[in-house]
C-alpha positions in Angstrom: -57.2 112.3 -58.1 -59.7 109.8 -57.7 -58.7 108.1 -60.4 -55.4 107.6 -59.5 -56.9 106.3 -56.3 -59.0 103.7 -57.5 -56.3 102.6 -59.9 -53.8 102.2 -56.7 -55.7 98.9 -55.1 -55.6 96.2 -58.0 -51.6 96.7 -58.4 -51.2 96.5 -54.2 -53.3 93.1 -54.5 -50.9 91.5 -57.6 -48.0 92.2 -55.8 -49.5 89.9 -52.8 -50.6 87.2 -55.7 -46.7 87.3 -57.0 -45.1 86.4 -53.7 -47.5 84.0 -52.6 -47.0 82.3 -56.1 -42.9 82.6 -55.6 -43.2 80.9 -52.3 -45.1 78.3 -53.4 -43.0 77.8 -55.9 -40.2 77.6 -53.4 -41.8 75.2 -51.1 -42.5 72.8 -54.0 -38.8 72.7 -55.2 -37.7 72.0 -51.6 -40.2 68.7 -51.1 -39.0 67.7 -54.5 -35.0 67.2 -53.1 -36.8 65.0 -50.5 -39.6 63.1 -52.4 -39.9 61.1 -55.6 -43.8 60.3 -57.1 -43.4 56.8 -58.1 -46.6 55.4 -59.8 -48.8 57.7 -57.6 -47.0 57.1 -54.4 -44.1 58.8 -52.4 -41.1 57.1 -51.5 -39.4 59.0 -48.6 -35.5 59.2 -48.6 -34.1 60.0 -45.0 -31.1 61.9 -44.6 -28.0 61.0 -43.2 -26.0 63.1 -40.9 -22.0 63.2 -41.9 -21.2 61.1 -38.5 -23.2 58.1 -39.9 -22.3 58.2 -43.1 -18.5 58.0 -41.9 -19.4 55.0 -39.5 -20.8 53.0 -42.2 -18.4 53.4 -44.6 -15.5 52.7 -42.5 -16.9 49.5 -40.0 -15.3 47.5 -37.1 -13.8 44.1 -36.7 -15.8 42.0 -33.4 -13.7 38.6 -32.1 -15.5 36.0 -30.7 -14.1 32.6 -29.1 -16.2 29.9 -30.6 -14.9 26.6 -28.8 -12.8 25.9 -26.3 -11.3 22.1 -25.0 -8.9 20.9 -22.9 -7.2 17.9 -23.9 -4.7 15.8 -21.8 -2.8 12.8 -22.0 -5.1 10.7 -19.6 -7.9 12.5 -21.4 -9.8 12.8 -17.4 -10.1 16.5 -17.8 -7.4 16.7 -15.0 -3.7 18.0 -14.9 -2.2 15.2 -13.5 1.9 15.5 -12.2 4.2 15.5 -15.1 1.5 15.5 -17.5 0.7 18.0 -20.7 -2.6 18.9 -21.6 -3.7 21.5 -24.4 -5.7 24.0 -24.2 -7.4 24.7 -27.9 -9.2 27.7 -29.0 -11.2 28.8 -31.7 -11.4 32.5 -32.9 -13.4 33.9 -35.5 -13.8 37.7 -36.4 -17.8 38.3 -37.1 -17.3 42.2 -37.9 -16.7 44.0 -41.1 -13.7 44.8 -40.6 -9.8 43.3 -40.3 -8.9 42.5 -37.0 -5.3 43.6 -36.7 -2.4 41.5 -34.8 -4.4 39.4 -32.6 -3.0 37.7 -29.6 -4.4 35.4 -27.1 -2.8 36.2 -23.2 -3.3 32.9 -20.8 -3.1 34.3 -16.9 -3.6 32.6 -13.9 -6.6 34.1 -11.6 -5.4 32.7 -8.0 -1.9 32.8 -6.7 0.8 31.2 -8.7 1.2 27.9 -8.2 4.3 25.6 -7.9 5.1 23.2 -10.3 3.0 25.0 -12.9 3.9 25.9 -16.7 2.3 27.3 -19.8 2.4 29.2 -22.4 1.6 33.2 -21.7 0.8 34.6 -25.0 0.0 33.3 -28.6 -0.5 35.5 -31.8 -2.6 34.6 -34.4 -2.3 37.6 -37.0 -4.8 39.3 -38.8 -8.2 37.7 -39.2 -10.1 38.9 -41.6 -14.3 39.4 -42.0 -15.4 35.8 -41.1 -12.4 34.1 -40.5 -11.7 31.8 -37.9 -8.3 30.6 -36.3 -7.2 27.8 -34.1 -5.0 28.8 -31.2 -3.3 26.0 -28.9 -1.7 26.9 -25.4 0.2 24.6 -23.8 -0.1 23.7 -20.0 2.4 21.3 -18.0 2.5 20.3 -13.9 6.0 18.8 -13.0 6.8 16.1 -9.6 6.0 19.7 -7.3 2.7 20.2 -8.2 0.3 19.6 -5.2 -3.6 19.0 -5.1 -5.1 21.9 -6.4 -7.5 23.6 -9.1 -5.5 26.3 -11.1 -7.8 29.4 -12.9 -7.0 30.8 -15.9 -8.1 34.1 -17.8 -8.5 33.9 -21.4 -8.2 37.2 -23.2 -8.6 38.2 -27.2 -7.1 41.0 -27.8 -6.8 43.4 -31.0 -4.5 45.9 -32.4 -7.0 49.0 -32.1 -8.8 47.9 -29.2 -11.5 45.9 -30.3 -10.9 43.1 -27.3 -13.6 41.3 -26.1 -14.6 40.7 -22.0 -12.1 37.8 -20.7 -13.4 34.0 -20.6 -12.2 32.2 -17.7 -11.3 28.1 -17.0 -10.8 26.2 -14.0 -8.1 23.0 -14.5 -8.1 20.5 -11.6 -4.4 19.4 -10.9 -3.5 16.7 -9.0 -0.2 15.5 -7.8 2.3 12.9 -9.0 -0.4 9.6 -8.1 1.2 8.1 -4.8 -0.4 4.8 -4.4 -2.0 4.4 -0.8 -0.4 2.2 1.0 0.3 1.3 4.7 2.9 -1.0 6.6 3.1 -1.8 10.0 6.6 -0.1 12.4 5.3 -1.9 15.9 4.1 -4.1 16.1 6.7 -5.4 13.4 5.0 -9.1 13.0 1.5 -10.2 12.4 1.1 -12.7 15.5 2.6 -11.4 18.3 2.4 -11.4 21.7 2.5 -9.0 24.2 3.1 -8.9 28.0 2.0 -5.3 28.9 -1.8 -3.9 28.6 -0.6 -0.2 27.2 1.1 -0.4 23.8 2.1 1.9 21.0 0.9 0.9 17.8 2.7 2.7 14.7 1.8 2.1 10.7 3.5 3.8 8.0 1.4 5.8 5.2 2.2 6.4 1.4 -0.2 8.3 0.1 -0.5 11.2 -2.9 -3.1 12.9 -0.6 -3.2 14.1 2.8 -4.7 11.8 5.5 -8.5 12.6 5.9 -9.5 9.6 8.3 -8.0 7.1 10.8 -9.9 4.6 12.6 -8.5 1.9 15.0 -10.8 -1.3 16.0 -9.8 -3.8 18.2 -12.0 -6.5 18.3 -14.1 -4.9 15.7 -14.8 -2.4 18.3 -14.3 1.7 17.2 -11.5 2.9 19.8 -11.7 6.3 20.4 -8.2 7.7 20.7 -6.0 11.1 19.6 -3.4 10.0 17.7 0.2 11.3 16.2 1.2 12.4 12.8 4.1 12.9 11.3 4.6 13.7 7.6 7.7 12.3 6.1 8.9 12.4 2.1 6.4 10.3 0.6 3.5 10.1 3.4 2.9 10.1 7.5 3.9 8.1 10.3 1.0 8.0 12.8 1.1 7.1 16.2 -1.3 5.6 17.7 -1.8 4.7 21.9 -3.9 1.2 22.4 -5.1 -0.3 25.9 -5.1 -4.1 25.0 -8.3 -6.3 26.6 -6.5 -9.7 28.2 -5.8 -12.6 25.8 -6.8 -12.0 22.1 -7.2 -8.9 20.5 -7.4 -8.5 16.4 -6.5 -4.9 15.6 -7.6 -2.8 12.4 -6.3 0.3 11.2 -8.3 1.6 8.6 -7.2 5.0 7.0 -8.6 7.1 4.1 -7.1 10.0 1.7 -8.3 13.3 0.5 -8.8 11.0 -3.2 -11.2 8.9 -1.1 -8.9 6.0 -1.2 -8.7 3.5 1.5 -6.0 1.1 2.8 -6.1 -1.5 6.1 -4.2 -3.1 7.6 -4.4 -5.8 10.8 -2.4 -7.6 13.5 -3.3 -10.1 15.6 -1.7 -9.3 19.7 -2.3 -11.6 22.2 -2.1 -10.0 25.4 -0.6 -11.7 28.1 -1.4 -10.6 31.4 -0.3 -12.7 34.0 2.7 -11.4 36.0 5.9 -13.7 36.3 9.1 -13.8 38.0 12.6 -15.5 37.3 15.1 -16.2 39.8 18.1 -17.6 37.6 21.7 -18.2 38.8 24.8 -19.3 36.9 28.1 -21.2 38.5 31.4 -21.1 36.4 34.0 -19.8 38.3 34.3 -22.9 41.1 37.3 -22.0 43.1 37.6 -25.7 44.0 36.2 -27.5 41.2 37.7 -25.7 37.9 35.9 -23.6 35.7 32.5 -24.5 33.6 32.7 -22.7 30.0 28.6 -21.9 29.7 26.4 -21.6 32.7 27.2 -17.8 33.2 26.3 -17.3 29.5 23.4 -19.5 29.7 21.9 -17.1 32.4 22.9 -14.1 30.8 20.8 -16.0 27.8 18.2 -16.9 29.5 17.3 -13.6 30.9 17.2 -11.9 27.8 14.6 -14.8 26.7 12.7 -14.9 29.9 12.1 -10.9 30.1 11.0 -11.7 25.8 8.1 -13.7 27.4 7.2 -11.0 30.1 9.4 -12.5 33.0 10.7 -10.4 35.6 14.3 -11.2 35.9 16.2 -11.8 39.3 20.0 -13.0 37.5 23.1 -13.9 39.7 26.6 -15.1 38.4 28.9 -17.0 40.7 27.2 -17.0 44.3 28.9 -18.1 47.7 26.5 -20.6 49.7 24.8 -17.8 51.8 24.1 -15.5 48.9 22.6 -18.8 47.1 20.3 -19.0 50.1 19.7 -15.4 50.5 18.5 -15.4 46.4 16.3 -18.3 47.0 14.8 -16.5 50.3 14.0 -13.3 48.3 13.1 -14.5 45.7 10.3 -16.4 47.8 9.4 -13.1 49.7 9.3 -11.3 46.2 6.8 -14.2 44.0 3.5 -13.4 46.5 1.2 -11.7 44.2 2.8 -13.7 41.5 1.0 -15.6 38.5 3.7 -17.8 37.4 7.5 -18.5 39.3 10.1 -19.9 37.4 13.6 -20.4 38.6 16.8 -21.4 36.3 20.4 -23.0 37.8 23.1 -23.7 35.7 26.2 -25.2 37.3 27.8 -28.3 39.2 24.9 -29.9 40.9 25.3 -33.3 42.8 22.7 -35.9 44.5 22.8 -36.9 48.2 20.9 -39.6 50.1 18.1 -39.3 47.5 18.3 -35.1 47.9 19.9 -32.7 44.9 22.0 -30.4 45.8 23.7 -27.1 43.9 27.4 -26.3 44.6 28.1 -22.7 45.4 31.0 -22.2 44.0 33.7 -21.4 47.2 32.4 -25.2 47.9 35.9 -27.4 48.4 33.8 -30.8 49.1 37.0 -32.6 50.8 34.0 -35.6 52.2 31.0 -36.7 50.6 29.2 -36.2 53.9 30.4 -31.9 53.3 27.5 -32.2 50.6 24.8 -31.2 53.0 26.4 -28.1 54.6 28.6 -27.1 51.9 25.4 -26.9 49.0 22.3 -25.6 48.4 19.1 -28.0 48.7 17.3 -27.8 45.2 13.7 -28.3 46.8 14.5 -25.1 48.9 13.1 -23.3 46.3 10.3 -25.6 45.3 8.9 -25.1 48.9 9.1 -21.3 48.5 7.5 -21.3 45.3 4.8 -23.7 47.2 4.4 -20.6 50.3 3.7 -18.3 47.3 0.6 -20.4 46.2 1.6 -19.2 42.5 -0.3 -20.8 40.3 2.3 -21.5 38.0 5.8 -23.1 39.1 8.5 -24.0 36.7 11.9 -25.5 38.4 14.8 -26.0 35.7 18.1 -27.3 36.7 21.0 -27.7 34.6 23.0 -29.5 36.7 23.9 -32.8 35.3 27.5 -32.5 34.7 30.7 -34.7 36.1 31.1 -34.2 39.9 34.8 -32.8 40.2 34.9 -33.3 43.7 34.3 -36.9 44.0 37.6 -38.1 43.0 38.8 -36.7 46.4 36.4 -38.9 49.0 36.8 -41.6 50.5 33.3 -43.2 49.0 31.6 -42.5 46.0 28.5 -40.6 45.8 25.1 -42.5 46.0 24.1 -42.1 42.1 25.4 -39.6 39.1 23.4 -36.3 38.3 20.9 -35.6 39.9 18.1 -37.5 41.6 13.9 -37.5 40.6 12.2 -35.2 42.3 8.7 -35.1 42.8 6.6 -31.9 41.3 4.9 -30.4 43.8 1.1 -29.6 42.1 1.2 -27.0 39.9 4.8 -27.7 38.8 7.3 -28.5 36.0 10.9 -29.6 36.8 12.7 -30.1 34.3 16.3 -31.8 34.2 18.9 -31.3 31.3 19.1 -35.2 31.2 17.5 -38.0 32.7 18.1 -38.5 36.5 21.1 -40.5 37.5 23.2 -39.7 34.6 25.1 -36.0 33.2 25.4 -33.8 30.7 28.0 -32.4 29.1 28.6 -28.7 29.7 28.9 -28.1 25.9 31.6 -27.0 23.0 29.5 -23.6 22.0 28.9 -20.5 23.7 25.7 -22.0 24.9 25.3 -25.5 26.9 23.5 -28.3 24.8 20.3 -27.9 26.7 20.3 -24.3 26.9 20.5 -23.5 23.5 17.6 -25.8 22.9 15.5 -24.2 25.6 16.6 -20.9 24.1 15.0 -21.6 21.0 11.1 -22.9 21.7 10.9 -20.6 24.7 10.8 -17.9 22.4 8.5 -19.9 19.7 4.9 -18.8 20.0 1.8 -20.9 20.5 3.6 -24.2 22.6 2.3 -25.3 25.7 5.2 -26.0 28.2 5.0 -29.3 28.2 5.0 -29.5 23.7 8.3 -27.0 24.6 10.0 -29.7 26.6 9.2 -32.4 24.4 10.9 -30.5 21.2 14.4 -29.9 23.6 14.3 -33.4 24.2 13.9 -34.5 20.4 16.4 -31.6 19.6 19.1 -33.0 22.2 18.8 -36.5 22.1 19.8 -35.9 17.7 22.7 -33.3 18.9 23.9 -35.7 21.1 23.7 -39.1 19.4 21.4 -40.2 22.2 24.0 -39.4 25.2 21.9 -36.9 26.6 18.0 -37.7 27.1 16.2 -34.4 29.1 14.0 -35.2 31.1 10.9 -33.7 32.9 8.4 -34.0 36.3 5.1 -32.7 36.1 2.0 -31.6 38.4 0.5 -28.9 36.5 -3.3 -28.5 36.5 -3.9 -25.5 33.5 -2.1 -24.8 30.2 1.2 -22.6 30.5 2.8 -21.0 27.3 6.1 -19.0 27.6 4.7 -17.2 24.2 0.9 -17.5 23.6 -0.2 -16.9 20.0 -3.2 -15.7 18.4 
């Protein structure tokens, strides 16, 4: 029994020593699978789970967009009306894998825009590991594009969804290029002249660009006014109110675009200020003494040109004695508060013991001595004008022609036409031909005289006597020297009908 005892503990401890050796031996054959001894060292080897080694193996294609330009035909970087630019692209695939079916979509960011084309879409194909492509989108603005900046989206995309974020690009546009340019609607001439203070003026813009800026000088003096615009095919009309100073005034519009452009543009507007009145009266229906072919036309004339030079018209055709005299007496009450008075007869005139007279036209004139109680006494009006203390008095009788009565008295009149008057100071009379000799009435719509007159009234920049002096030149030629106007004159300043700058 004891034997069998003692005998019982050395097996129980080789049984230990056998599985301790077993698992060592296990241990050993596991760090071997892991573990190489390489010249005394260990080189580890890590391993790989099945979801990595299928990533490597397979890879990825990744796109990039190395370059882009934008070339157009002005090469300014800007989109200009009718224009084409490119836009050109450069596209490389940096992965490891093909990139399949490639295309390039071109969107615009903002709103569309009018007048705008280009191409949507490109495809470039496959691209391969480290290939690159060009792509080129066209991009075109026609006549209806206006001033803008159009943005674009750039996107790369790939068959299986390896796109890259989208690039964007901002293209100025500009509109068709509208040189700026500006012409004048009133006034209509460069040197004019003007007889009220308050006028419009109103310029006509071309410009590619709205209108950013307007400034008006007068007298190189800023005048601060609102002012009207109006926008028409190819630019604005503006509208602007100006108060004129008296006598000269040099105006300057100055107006600037959105481009920053500038354009000016002047007049010169002499501002006449004094006020003047007209009392003219035209005989040609004598019911006695036949008809005359122009003074009723030369009046109608002459008021046109007279209210041209900022006269105040009174006009009457074919007066009876008493409304003669009325006229005249009116006319008188009206020219207080008057600058400059100015009266006009066209008709049958006649002189009278030194006195001229104008024949109303009911007149019969059966005696010479009917003269003074039949007619009208010219100075009648110069001693109104005088009671008016204008400063300014300007008496013009055309009145010269053959007396038709005469041939009926019993003695002749003293002298032909009309006599010399005096001038009163501060006055013009002027005579359609030198005093004791006529005139003819004339062929033309016009008298001869009259249609001179006509002419340098209206011609700026003459003093009235330099206006005189070129009707006389003008119809002492028409006339072959027959007719020789001639003038009286008192006045202390300088009149012009027109002034000029």
């Amino acid at each position: 029994m004891l034997k069998k005892c003692s005998n019982y503990g050395p097996v129980k401890n080789n049984i230990l020593i056998f599985k301790l050796i077993f698992f060592a031996i296990a241990l050993s054959f596991q760090n071997s699978a892991q573990s190489q001894i390489i010249s005394g060292k260990v080189k580890t080897i890590r391993l790989v789970t099945a979801e990595e080694e299928k990533i490597t193996i397979k890879g990825f294609p990744k796109l990039q967009v190395d370059e882009q330009v934008l070339t157009d035909n002005n090469n300014n970087q800007v989109l200009e009306a009718n224009e084409t630019a490119k836009l050109e692209l450069k596209i490389s695939n940096t992965g490891n894998k093909v990139a399949k079916n490639v295309r390039i979509d071109l969107k615009q960011a903002n709103e569309k825009l009018k007048g705008l084309l280009f191409d949507s879409s490109v495809d470039l194909g496959d691209l391969q590991p480290g290939e690159r492509k060009n792509a080129t989108l066209v991009i075109a603005a026609d006549d209806n594009i206006h001033k803008t900046t159009a943005y674009f989206s750039i996107n790369v995309l790939e068959e299986a969804g390896f796109n890259i974020p989208p690039i964007y690009v901002d293209i100025p546009v500009n509109p068709l290029i509208t040189p700026l340019t500006l012409s004048w609607d009133s006034p209509d001439i460069e040197d004019t002249t003007v007889f009220k203070s308050n006028i419009p003026i109103q310029i006509r813009i071309k410009s590619g660009s709205s209108i950013k800026k307007v400034t008006l000088f007068n007298n190189d003096i800023i005048q601060i006014s609102d002012f009207n615009r109006q926008k028409i095919k190819d630019g604005y009309i503006l509208s602007l109110p100006l108060t004129l100073s008296g006598g000269q005034n040099k105006i300057e519009v100055k107006v600037e675009n959105e481009d920053n452009k500038t354009v000016s543009g002047t007049r010169k507007i002499y501002y006449q200020g004094e006020k003047r009145l007209a009392l003219l009266i035209g005989n040609s229906d004598y019911i006695y003494g036949g008809s005359l072919s122009n003074p009723v036309n030369d009046v109608r004339a002459m008021a046109e040109a007279l209210k041209e030079v900022g006269f105040e018209v009174m006009k009457y055709e074919n007066l009876q004695q008493k409304d003669m005299k009325k006229s005249i007496d009116d006319f008188g009450k009206n020219l207080y508060g008057y600058d400059v008075g100015l009266f006009y007869y066209a008709g049958h005139g006649i002189q009278s013991d030194g006195f001229n007279y104008l024949i109303p036209v009911e007149s019969q004139l059966l005696a010479y001595e009917d003269v003074e109680y039949d007619c009208v006494r010219a100075d009648r009006i110069l001693r109104k004008m005088e009671y008016a203390s204008t400063d300014v008095n300007v008496l013009i009788l055309d009145a010269c022609r053959d007396n038709p009565f005469e041939r009926k008295w019993s003695r002749s009149a003293s002298g032909k036409g009309l006599a010399f008057m005096d001038a009163p100071s501060g006055s013009i009379i002027a005579y359609a031909t030198s005093p004791g000799t006529t005139a003819a009435d004339g062929s033309g719509k016009n008298g001869l005289y009259t249609e001179a007159l006509l002419k340098y009234i209206q011609k700026g920049g003459l003093q009235i006597e330099e206006v005189f002096k070129n009707v006389r030149k003008e119809v002492e030629e028409k006339s072959s020297g027959k007719q020789t106007p001639w003038e009286s004159t008192s006045l202390k300043g300088y009149f012009y009908f027109k002034r000029k700058f």
